[in-house]
C-alpha positions in Angstrom: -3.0 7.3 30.0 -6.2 5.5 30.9 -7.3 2.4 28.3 -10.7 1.3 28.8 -10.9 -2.4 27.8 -13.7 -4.8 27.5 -14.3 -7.8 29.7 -13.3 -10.4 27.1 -10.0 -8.6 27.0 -9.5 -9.0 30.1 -9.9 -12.5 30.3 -7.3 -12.8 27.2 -4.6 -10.9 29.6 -5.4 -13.1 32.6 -4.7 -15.8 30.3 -1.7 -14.8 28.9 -0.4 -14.0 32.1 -1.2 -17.5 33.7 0.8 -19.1 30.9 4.3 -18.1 32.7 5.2 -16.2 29.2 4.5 -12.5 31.2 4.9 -11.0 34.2 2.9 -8.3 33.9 -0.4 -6.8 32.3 1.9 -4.2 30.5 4.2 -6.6 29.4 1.2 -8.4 27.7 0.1 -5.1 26.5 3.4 -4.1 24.8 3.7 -7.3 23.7 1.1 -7.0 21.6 1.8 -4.0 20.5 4.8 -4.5 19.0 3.5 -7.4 17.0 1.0 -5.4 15.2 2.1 -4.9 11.3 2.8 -1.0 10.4 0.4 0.3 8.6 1.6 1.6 5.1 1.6 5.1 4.1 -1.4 5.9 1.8 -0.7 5.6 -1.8 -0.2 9.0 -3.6 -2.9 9.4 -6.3 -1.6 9.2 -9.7 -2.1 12.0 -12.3 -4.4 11.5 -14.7 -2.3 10.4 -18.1 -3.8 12.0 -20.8 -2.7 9.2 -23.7 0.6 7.1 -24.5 2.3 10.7 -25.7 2.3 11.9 -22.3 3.3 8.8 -20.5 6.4 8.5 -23.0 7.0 12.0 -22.8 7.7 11.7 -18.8 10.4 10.2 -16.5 12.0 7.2 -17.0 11.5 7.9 -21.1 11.7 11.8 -21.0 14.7 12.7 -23.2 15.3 9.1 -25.0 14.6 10.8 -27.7 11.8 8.8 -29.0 10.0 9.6 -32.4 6.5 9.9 -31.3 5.4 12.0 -34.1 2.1 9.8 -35.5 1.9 8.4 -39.0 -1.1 8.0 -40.8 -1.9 4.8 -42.2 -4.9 5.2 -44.2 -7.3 2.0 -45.6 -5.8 0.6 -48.5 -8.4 -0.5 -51.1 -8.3 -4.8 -51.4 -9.6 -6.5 -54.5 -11.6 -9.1 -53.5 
């Protein structure tokens, strides 16, 4: 494999390797490869939920046999 790196770069590994810490350009290289974070997988886009009926109607509350039939409240009249 040939890595093309920039001047600046350079200079950082030339540092690095006068500090006594490496002993070798790869060393430096792997070095900082391993320190790099994992990228996460990409999040998994979520289905569209149509209203609370579906969300209750799915896993974790599927079969807990809620009553999710609606009742109608109408406006009562208020005397004023």
């Amino acid at each position: 494999m040939t890595v093309n790196i920039t001047s600046e770069d350079e200079r950082l590994i030339h540092e690095k390797l006068r500090t006594g810490a490496f002993s070798s350009v790869e060393e430096v290289i792997h070095r900082a490869l391993v320190s790099l974070p994992t990228p996460e997988p990409p999040l998994q886009p979520m289905r569209p939920l149509r209203n609370l009926v579906d969300v209750l109607s799915e896993p974790p509350f599927a079969g807990s046999e809620l009553n999710l039939e609606r009742t109608r409240d109408y406006p009562r009249s208020l005397d004023l």
